[in-house]
CHARMM internal coordinates of N, CA and C (Angstrom, degrees):
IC EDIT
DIST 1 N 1 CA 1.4444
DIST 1 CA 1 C 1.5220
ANGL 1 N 1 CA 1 C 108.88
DIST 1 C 2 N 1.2237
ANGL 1 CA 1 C 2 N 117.75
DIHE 1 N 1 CA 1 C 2 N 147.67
DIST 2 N 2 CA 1.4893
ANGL 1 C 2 N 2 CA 124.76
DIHE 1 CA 1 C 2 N 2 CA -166.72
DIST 2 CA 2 C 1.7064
ANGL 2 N 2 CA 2 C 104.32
DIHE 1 C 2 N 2 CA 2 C -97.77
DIST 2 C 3 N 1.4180
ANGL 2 CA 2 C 3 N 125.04
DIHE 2 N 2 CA 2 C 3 N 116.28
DIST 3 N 3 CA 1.0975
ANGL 2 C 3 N 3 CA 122.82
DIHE 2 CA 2 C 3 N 3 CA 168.80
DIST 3 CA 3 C 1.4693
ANGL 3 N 3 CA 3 C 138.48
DIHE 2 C 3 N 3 CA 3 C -90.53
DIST 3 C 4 N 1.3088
ANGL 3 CA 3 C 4 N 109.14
DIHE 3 N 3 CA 3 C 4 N 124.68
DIST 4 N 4 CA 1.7754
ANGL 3 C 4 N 4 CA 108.85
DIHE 3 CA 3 C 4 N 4 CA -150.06
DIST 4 CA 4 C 1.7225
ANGL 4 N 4 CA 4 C 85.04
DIHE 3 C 4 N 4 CA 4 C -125.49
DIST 4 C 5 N 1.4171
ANGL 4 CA 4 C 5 N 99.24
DIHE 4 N 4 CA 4 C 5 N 141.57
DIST 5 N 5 CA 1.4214
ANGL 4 C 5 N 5 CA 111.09
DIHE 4 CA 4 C 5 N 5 CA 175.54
DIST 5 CA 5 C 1.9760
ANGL 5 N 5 CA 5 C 94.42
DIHE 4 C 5 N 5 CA 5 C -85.36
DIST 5 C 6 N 1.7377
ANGL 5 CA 5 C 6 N 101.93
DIHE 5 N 5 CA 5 C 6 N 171.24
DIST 6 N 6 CA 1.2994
ANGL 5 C 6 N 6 CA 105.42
DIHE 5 CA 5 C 6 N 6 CA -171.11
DIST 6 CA 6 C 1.8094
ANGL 6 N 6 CA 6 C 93.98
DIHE 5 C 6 N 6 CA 6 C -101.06
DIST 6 C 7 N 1.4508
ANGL 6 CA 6 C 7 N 100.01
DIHE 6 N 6 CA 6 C 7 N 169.61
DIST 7 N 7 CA 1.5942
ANGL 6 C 7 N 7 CA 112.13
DIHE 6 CA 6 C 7 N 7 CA -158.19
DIST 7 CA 7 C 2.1445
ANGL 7 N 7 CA 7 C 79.34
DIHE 6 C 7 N 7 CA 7 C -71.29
DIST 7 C 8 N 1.7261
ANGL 7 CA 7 C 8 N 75.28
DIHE 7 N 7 CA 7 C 8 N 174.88
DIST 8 N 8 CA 1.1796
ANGL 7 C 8 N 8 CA 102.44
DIHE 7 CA 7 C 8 N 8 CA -167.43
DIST 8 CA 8 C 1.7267
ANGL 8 N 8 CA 8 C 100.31
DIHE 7 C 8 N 8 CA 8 C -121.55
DIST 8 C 9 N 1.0340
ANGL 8 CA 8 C 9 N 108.60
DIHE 8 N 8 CA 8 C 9 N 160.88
DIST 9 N 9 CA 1.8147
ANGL 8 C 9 N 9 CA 114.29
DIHE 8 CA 8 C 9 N 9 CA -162.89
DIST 9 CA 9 C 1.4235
ANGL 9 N 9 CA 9 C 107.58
DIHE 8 C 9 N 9 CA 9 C -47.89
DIST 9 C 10 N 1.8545
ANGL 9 CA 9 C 10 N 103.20
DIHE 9 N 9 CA 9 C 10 N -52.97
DIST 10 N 10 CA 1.4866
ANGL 9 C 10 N 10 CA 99.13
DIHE 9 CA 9 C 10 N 10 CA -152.18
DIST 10 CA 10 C 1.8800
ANGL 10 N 10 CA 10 C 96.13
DIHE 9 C 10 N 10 CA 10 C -128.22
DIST 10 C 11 N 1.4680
ANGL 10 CA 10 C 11 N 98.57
DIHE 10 N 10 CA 10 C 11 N 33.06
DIST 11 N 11 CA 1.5382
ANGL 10 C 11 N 11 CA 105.32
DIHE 10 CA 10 C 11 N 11 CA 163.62
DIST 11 CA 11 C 1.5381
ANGL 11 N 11 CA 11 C 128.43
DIHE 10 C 11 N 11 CA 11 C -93.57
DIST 11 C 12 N 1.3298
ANGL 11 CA 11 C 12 N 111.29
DIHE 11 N 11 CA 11 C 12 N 139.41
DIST 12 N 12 CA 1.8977
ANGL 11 C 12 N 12 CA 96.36
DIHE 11 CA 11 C 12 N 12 CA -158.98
DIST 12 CA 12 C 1.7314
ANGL 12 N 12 CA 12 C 94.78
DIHE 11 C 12 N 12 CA 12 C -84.85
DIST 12 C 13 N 1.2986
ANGL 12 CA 12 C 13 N 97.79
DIHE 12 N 12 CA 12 C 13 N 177.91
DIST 13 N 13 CA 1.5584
ANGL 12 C 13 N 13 CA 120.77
DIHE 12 CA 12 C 13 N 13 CA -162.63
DIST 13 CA 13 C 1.8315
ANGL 13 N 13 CA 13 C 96.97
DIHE 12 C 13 N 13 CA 13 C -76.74
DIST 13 C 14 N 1.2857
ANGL 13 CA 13 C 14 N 120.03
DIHE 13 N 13 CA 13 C 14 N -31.88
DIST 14 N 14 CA 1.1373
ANGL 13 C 14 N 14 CA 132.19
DIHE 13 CA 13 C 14 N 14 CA 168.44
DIST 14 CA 14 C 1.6153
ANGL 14 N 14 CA 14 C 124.14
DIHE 13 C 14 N 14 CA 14 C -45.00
DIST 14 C 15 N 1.8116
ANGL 14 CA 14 C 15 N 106.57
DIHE 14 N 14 CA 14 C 15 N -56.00
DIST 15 N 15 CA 1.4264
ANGL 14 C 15 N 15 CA 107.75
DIHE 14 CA 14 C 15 N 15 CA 166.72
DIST 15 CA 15 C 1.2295
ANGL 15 N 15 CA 15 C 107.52
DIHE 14 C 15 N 15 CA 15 C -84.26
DIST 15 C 16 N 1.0813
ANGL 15 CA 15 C 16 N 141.98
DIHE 15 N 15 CA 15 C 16 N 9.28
DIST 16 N 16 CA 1.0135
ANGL 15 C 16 N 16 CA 127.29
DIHE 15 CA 15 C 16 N 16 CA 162.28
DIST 16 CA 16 C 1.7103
ANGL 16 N 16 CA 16 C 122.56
DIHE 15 C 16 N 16 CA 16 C -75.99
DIST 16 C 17 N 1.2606
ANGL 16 CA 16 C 17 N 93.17
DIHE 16 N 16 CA 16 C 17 N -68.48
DIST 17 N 17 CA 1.8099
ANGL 16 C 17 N 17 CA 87.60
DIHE 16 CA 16 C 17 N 17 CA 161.52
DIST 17 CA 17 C 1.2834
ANGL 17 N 17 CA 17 C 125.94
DIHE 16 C 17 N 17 CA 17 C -78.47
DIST 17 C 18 N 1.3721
ANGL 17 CA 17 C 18 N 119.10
DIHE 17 N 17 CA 17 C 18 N 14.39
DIST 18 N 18 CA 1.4667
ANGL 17 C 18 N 18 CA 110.32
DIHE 17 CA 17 C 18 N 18 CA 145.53
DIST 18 CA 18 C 1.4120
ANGL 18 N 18 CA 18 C 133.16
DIHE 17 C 18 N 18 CA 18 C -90.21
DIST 18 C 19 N 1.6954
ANGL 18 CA 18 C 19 N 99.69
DIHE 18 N 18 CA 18 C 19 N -20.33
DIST 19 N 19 CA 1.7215
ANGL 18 C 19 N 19 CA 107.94
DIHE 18 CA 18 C 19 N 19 CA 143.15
DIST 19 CA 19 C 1.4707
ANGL 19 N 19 CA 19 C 117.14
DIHE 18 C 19 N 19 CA 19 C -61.15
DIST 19 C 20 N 0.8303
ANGL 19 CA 19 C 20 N 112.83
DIHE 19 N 19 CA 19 C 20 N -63.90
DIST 20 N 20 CA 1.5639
ANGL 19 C 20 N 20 CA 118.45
DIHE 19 CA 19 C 20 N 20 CA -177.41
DIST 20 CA 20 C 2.0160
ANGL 20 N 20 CA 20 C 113.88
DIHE 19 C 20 N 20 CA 20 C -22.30
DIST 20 C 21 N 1.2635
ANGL 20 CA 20 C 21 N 87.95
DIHE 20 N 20 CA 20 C 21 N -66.64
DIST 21 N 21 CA 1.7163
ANGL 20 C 21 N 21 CA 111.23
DIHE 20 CA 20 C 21 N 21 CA 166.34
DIST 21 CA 21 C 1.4665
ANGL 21 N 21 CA 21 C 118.01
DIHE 20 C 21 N 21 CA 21 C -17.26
DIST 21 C 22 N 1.6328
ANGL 21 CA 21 C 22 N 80.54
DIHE 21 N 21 CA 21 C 22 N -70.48
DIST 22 N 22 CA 1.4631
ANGL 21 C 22 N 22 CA 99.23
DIHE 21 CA 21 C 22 N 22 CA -161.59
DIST 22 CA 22 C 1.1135
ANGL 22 N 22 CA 22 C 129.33
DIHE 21 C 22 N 22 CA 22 C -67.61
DIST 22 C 23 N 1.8791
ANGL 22 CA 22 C 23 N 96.97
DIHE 22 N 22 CA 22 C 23 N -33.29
DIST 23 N 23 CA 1.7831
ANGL 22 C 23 N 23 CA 104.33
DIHE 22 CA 22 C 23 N 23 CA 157.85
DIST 23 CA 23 C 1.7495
ANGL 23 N 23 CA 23 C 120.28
DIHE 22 C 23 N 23 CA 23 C -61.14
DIST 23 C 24 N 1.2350
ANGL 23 CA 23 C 24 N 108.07
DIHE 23 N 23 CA 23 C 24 N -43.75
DIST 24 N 24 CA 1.6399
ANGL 23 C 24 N 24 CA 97.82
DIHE 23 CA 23 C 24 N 24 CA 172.06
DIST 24 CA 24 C 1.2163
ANGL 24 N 24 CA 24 C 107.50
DIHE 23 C 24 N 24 CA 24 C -71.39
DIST 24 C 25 N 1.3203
ANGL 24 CA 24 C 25 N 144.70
DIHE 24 N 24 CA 24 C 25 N -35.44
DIST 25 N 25 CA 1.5446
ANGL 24 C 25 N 25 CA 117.06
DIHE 24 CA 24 C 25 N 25 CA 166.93
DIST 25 CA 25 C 1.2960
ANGL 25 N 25 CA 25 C 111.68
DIHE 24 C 25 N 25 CA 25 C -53.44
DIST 25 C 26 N 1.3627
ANGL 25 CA 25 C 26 N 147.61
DIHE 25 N 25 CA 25 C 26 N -51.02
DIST 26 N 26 CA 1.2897
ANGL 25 C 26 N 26 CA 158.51
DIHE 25 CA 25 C 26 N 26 CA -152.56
DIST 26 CA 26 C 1.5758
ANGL 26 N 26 CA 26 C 106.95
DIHE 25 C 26 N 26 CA 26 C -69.29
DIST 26 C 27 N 1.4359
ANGL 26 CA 26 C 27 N 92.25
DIHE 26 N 26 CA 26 C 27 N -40.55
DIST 27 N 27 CA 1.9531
ANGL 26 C 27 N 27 CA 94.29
DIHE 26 CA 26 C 27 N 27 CA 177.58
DIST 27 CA 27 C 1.1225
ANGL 27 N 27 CA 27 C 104.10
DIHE 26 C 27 N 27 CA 27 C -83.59
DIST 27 C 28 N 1.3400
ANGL 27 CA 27 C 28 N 145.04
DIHE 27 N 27 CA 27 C 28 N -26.60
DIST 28 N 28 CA 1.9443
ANGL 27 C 28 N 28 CA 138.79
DIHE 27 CA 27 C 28 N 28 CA 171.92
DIST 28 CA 28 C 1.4937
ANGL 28 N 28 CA 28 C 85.79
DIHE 27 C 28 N 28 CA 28 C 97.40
DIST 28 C 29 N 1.4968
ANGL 28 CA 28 C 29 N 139.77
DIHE 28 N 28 CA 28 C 29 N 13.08
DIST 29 N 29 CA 1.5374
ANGL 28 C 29 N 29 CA 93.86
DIHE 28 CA 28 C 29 N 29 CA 178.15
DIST 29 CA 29 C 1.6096
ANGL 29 N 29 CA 29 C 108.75
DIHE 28 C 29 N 29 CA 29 C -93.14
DIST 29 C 30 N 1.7586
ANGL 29 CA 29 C 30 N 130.84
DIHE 29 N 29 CA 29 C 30 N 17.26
DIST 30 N 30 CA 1.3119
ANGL 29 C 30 N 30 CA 106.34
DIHE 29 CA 29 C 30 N 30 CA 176.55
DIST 30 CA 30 C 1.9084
ANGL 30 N 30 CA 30 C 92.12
DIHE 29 C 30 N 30 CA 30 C -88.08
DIST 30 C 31 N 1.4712
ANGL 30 CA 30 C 31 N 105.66
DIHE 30 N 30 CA 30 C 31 N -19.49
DIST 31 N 31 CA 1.8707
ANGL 30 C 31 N 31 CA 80.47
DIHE 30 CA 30 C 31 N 31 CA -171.60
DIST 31 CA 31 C 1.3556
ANGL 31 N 31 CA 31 C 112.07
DIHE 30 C 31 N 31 CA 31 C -72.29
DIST 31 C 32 N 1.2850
ANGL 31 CA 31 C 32 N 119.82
DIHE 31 N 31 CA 31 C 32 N -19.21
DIST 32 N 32 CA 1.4664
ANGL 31 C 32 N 32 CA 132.83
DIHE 31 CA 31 C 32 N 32 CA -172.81
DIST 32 CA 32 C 1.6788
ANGL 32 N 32 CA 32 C 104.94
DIHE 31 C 32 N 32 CA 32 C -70.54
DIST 32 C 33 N 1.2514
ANGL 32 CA 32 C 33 N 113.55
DIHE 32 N 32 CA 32 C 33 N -34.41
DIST 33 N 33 CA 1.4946
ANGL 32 C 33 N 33 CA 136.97
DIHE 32 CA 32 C 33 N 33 CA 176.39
DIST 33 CA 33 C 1.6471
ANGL 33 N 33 CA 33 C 107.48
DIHE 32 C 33 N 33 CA 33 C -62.46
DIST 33 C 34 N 1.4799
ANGL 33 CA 33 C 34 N 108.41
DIHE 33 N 33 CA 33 C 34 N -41.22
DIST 34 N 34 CA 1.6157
ANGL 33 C 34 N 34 CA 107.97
DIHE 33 CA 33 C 34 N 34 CA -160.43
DIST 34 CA 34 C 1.3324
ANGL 34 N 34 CA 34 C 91.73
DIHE 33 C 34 N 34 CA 34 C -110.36
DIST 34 C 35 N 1.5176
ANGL 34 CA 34 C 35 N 124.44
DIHE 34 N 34 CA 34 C 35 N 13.84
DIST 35 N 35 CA 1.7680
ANGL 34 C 35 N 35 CA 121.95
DIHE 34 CA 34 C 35 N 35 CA 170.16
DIST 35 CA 35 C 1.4976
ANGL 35 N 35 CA 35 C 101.38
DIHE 34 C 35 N 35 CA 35 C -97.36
DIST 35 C 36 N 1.2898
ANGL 35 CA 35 C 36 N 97.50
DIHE 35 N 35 CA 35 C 36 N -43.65
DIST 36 N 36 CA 1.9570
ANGL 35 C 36 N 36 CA 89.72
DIHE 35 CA 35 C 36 N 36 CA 179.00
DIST 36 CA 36 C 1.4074
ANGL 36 N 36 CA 36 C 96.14
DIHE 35 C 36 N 36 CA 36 C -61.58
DIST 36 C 37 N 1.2844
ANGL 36 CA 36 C 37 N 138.77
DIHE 36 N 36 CA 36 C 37 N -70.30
DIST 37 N 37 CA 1.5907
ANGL 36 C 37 N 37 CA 138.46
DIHE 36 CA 36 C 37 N 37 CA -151.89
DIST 37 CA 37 C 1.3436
ANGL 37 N 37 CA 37 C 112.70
DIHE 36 C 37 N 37 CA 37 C -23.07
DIST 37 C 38 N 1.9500
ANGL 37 CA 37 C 38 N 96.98
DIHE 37 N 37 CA 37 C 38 N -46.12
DIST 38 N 38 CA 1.3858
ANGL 37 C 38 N 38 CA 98.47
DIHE 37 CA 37 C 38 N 38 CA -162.04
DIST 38 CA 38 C 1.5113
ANGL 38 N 38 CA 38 C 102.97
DIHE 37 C 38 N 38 CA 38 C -107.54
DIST 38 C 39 N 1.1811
ANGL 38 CA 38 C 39 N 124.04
DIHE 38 N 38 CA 38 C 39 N 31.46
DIST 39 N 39 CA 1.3325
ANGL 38 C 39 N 39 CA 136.52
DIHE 38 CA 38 C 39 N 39 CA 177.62
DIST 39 CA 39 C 1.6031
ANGL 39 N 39 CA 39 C 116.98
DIHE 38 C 39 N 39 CA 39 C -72.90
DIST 39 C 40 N 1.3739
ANGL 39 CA 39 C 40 N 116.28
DIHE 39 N 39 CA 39 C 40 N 99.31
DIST 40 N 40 CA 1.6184
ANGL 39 C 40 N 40 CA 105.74
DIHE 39 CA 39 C 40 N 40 CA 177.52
DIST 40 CA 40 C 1.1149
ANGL 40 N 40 CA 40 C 113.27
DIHE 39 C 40 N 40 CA 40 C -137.39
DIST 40 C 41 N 1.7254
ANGL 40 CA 40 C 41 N 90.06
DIHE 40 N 40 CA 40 C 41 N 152.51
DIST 41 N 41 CA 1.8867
ANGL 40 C 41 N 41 CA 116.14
DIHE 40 CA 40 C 41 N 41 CA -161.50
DIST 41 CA 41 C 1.1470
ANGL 41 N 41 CA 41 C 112.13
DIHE 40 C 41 N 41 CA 41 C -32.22
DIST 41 C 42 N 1.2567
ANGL 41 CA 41 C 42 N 143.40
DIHE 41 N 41 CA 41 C 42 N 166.17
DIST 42 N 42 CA 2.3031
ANGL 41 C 42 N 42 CA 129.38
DIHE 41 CA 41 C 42 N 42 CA 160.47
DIST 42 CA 42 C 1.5436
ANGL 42 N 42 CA 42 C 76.63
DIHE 41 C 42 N 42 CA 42 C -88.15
DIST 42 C 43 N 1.6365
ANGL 42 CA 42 C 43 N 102.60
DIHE 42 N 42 CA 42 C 43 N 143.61
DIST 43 N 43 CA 1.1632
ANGL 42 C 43 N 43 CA 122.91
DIHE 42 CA 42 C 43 N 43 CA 169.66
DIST 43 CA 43 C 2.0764
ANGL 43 N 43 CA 43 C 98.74
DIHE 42 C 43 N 43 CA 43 C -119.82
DIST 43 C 44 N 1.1429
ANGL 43 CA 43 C 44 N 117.13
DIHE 43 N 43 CA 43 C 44 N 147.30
DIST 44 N 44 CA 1.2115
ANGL 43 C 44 N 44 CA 133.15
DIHE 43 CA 43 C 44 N 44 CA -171.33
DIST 44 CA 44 C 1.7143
ANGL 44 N 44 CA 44 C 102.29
DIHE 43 C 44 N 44 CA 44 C -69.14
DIST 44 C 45 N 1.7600
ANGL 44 CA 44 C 45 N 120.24
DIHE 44 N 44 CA 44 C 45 N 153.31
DIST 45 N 45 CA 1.6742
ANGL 44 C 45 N 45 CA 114.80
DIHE 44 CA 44 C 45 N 45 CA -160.86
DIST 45 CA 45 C 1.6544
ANGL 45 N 45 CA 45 C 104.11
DIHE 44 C 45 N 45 CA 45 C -65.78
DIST 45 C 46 N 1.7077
ANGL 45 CA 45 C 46 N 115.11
DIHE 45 N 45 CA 45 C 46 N -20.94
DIST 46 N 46 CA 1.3416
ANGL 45 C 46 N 46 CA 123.02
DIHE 45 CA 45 C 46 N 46 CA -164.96
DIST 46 CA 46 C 1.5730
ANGL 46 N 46 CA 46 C 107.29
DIHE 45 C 46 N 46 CA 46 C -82.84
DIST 46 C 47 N 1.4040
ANGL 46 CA 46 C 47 N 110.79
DIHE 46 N 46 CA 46 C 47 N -31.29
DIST 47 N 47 CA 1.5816
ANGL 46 C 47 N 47 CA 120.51
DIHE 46 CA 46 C 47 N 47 CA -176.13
DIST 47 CA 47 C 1.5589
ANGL 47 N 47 CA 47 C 102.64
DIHE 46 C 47 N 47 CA 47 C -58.07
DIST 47 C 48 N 1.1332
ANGL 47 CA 47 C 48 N 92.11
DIHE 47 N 47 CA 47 C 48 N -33.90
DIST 48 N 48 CA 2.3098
ANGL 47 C 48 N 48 CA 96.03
DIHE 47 CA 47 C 48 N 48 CA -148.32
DIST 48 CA 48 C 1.5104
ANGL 48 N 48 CA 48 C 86.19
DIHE 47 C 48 N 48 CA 48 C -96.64
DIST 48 C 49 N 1.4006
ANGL 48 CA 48 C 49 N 120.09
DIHE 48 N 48 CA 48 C 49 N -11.43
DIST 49 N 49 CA 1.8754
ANGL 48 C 49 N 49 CA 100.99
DIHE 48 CA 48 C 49 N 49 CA -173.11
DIST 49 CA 49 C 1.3630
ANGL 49 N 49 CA 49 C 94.04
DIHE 48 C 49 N 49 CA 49 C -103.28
DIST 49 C 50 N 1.7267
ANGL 49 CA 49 C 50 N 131.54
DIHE 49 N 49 CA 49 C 50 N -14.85
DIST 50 N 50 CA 1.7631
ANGL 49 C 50 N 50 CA 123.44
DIHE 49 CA 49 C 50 N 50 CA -171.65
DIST 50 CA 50 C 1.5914
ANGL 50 N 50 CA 50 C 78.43
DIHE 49 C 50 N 50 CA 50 C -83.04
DIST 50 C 51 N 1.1169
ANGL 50 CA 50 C 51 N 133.67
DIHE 50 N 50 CA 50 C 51 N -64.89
DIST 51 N 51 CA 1.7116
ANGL 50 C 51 N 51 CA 133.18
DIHE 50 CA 50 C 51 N 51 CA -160.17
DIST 51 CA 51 C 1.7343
ANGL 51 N 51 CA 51 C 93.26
DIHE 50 C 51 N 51 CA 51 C -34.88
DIST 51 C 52 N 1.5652
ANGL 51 CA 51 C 52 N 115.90
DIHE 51 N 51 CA 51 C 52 N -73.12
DIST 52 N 52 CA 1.2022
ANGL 51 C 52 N 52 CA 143.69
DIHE 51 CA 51 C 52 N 52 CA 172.86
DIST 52 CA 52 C 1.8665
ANGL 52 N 52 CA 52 C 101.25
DIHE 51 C 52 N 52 CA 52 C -10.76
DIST 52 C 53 N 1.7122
ANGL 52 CA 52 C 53 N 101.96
DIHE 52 N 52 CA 52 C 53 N -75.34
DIST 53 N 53 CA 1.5446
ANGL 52 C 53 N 53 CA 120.82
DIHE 52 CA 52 C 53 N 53 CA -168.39
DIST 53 CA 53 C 2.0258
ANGL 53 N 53 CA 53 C 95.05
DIHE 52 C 53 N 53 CA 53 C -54.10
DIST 53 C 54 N 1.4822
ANGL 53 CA 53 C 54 N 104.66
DIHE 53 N 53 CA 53 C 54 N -35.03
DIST 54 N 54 CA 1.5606
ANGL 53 C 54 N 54 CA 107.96
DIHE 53 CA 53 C 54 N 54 CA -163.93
DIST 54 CA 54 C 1.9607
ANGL 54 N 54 CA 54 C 105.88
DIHE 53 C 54 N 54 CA 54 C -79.66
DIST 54 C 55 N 0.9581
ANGL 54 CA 54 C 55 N 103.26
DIHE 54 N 54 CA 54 C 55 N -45.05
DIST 55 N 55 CA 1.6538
ANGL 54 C 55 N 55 CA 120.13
DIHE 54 CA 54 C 55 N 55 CA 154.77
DIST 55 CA 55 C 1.4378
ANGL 55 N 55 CA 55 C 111.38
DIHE 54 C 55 N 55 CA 55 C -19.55
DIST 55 C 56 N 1.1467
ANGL 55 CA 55 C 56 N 117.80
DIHE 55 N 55 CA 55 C 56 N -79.60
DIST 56 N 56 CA 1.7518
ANGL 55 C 56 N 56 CA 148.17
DIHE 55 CA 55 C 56 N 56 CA -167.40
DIST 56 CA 56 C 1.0205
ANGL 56 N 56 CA 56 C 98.26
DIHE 55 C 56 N 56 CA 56 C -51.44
DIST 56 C 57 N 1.7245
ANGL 56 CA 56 C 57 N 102.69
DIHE 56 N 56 CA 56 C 57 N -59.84
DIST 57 N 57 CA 2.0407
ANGL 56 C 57 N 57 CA 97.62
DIHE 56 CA 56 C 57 N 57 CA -164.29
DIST 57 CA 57 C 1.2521
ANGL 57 N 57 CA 57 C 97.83
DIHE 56 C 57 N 57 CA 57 C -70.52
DIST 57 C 58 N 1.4681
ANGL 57 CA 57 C 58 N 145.36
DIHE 57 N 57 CA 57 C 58 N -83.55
DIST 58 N 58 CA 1.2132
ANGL 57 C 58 N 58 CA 136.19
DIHE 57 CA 57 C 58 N 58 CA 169.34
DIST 58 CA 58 C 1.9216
ANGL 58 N 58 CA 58 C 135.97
DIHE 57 C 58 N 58 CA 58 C 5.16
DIST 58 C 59 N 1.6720
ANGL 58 CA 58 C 59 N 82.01
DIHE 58 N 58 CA 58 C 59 N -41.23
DIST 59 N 59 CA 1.8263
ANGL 58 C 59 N 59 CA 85.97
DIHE 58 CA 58 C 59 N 59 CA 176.84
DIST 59 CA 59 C 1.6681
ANGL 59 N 59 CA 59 C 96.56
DIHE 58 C 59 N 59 CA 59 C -87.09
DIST 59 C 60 N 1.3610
ANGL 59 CA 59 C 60 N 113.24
DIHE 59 N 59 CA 59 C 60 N -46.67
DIST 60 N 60 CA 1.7388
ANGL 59 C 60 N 60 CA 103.26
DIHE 59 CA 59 C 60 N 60 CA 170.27
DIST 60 CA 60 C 1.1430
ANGL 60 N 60 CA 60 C 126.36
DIHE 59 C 60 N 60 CA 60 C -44.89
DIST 60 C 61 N 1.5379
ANGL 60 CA 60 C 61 N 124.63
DIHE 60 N 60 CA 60 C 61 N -52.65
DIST 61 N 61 CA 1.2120
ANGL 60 C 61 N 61 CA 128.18
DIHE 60 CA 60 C 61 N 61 CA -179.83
DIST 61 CA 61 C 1.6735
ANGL 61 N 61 CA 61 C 112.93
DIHE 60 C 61 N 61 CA 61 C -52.80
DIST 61 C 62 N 1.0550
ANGL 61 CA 61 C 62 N 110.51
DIHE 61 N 61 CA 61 C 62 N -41.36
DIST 62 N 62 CA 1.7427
ANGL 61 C 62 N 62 CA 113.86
DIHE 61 CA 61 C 62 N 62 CA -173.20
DIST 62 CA 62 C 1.2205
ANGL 62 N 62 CA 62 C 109.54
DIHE 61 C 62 N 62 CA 62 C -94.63
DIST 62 C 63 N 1.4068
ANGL 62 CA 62 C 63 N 114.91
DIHE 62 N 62 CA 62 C 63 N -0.39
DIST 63 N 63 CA 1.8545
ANGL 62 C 63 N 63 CA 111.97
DIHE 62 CA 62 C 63 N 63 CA 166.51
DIST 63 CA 63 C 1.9080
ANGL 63 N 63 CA 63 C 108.16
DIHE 62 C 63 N 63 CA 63 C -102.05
DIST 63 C 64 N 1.8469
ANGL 63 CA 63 C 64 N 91.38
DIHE 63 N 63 CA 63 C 64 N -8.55
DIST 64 N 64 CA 1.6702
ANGL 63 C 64 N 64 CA 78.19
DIHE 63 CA 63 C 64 N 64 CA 158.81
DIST 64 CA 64 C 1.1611
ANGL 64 N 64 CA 64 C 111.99
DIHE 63 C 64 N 64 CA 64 C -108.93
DIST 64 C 65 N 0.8425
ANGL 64 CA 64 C 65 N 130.81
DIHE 64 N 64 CA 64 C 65 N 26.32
DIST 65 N 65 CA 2.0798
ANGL 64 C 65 N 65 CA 122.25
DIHE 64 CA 64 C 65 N 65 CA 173.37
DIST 65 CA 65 C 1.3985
ANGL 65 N 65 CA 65 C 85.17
DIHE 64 C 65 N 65 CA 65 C -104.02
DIST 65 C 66 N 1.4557
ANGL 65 CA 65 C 66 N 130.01
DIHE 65 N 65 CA 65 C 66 N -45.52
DIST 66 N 66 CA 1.5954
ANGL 65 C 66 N 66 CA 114.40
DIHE 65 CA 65 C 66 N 66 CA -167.76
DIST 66 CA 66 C 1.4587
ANGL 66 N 66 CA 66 C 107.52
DIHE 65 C 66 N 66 CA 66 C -81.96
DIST 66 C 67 N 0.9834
ANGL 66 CA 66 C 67 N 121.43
DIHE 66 N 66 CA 66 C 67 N -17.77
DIST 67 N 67 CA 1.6289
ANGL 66 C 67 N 67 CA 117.47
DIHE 66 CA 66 C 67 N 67 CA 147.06
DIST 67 CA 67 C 1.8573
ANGL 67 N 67 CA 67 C 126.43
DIHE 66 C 67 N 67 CA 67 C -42.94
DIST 67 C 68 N 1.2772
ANGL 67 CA 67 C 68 N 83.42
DIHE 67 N 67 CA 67 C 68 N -49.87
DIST 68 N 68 CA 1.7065
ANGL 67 C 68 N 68 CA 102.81
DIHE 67 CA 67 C 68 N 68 CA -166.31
DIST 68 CA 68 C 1.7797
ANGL 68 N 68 CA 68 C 96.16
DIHE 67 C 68 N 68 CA 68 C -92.21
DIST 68 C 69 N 1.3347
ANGL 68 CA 68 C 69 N 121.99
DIHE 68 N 68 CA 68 C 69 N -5.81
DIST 69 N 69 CA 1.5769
ANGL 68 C 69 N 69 CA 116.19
DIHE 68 CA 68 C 69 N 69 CA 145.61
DIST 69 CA 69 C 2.3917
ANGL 69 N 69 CA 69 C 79.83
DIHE 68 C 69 N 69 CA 69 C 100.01
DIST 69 C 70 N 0.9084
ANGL 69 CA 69 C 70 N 122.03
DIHE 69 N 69 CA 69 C 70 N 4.05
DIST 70 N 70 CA 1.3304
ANGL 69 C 70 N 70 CA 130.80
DIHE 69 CA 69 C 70 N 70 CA -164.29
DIST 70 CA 70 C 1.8291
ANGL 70 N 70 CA 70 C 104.89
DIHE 69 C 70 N 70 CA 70 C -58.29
DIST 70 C 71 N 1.6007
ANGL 70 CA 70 C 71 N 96.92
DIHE 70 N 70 CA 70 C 71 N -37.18
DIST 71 N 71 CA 1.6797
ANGL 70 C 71 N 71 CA 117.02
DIHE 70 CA 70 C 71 N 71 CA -141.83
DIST 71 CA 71 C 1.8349
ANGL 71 N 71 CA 71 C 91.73
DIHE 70 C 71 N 71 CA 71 C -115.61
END
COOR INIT
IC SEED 1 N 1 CA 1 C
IC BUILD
């Protein structure tokens, strides 16, 4: 948890969350935050190339109906 002192009488709202900031950058938990986000399962070489093969036809199929005025 990130520890932030409380505002001060005649400090603007501005340094304040620019303190604020700087302590959560300083502690690492937003990069630690944006490593899980993009964190994904290992999928096997056959999984990611059928998705891959299923991908392709899909973008073909819908670049020929908007060809053919369909879409």
């Amino acid at each position: 948890m990130v520890q932030v002192t409380r505002k001060d009488e005649r400090e603007a709202n501005e340094n304040i969350i620019r303190r604020f900031n700087r302590k959560v950058l300083q502690s690492g938990k937003l990069v630690e935050a944006k490593t899980l986000m993009r964190f994904e399962k290992p999928i096997s070489k056959s999984e990611r190339r059928a998705s891959a093969i299923v991908r392709k036809a899909r973008k073909a199929d819908k670049l020929e109906k908007t060809r053919l005025g369909l879409r």
